[in-house]
C-alpha positions in Angstrom: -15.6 -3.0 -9.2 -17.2 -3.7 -12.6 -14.8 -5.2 -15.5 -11.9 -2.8 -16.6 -13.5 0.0 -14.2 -10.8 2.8 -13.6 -10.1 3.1 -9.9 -9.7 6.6 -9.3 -7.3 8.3 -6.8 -9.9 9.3 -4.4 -10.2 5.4 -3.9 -6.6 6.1 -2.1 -7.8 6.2 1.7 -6.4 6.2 5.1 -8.0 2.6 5.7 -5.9 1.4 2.7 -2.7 2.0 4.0 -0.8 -1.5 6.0 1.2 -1.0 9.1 4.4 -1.9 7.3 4.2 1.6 5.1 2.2 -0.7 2.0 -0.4 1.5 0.3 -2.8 -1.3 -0.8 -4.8 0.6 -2.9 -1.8 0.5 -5.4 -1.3 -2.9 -5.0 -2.4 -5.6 -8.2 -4.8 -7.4 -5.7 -6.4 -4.8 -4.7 -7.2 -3.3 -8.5 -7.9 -6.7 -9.6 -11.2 -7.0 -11.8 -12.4 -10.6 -10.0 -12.2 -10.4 -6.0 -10.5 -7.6 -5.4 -8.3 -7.8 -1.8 -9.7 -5.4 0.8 -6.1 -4.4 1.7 -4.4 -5.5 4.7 -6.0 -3.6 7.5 -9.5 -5.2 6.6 -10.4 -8.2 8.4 -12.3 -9.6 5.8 -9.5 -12.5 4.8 -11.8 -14.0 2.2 -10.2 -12.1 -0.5 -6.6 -11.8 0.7 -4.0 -13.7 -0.9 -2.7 -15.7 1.4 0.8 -14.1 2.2 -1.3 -11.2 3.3 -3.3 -13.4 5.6 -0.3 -14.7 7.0 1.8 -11.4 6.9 4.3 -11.2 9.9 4.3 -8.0 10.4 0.8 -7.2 10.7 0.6 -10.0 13.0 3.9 -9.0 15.3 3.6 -8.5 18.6 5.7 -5.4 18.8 3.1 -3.6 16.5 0.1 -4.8 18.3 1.1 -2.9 21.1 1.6 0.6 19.5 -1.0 3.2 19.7 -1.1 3.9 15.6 -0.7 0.3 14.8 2.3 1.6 12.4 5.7 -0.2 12.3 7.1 3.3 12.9 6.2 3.4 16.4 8.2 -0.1 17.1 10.9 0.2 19.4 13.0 -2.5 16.4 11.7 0.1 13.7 12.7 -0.5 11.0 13.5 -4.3 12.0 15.1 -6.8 9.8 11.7 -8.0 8.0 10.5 -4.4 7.3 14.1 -3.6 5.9 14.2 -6.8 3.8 10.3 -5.7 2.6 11.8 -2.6 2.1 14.7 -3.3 -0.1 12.6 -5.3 -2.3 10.4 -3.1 -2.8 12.8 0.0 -3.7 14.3 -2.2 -6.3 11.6 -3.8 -7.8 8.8 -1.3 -7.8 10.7 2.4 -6.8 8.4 2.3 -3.6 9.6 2.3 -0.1 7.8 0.9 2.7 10.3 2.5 5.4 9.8 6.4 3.6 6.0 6.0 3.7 6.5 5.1 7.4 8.4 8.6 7.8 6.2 9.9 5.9 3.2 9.3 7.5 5.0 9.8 11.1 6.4 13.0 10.1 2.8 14.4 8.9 0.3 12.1 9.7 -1.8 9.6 7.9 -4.5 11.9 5.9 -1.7 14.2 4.8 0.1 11.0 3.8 -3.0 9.6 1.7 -3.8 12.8 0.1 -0.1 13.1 -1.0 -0.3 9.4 -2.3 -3.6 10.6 -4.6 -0.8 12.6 -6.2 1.9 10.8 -6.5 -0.4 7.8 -8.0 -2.7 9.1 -10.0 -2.1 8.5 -13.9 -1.3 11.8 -15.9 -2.7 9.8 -19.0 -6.2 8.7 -17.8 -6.5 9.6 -14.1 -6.7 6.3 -12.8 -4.4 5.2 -10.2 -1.1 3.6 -11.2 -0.4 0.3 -9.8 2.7 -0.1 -7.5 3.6 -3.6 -9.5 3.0 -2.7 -12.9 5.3 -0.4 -15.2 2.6 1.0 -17.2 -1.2 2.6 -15.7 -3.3 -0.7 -16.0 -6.5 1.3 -18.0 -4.7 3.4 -20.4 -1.3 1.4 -20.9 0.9 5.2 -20.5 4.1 4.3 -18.3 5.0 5.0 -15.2 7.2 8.0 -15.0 
């Protein structure tokens, strides 16, 4: 991504979206000018910070053995890390890992992308809107 490039909704793909629920195309390190993180499901670790690297939930046992590779399909779901993810999330950023879970379970993980393109994209400059930001990075308008 060239410097202050707007990342467009369309940028918002299944392959972005982590087994905990986490749609890292929304995430800061992801729309980061300089080394921009490939989002959790990539294997390229290079540009990950390092708690995604490390993540214990992408790495737990339980969810290596499910057929979607999503923490919905644990028999512990949601289990005490996803929840405490989860709650941290809700209250600090007004996302929830454990709804996107549903969500994706309920209809499926393009319907669940194409709904985030929605739900993300900036009404002031159609970029997407960053999950840990209050205001759309490119045009500054605030999250609604």
């Amino acid at each position: 991504m060239a410097s202050g490039e707007k990342v467009l909704p369309e940028s918002i793909i299944p392959e972005m979206i982590a087994p905990c629920g986490m749609n890292c195309a929304l995430c800061i390190g992801h729309l980061r000018d300089k080394k921009p993180c490939p989002g959790c499901s990539s294997r390229d670790d290079a540009a990950k910070p390092a708690h995604c690297v490390v993540c214990r939930i992408k790495e737990c046992e339980e969810l290596i053995g499910t057929e979607s590779g999503f923490c919905f399909e644990c028999t512990k779901f949601p289990c005490a890390r996803l929840r405490q993810l989860d709650k941290r999330y809700r209250a600090k950023y007004g996302m929830s890992m454990v709804e996107n879970l549903q969500r994706i379970q309920a209809a499926g993980l393009e319907a669940f992308a194409e709904s985030e393109k929605t739900r993300w994209n900036c009404p002031g400059c159609g970029g997407v809107i960053c999950v840990h930001r209050d205001a759309c990075l490119y045009c500054g308008r605030a999250k609604d």
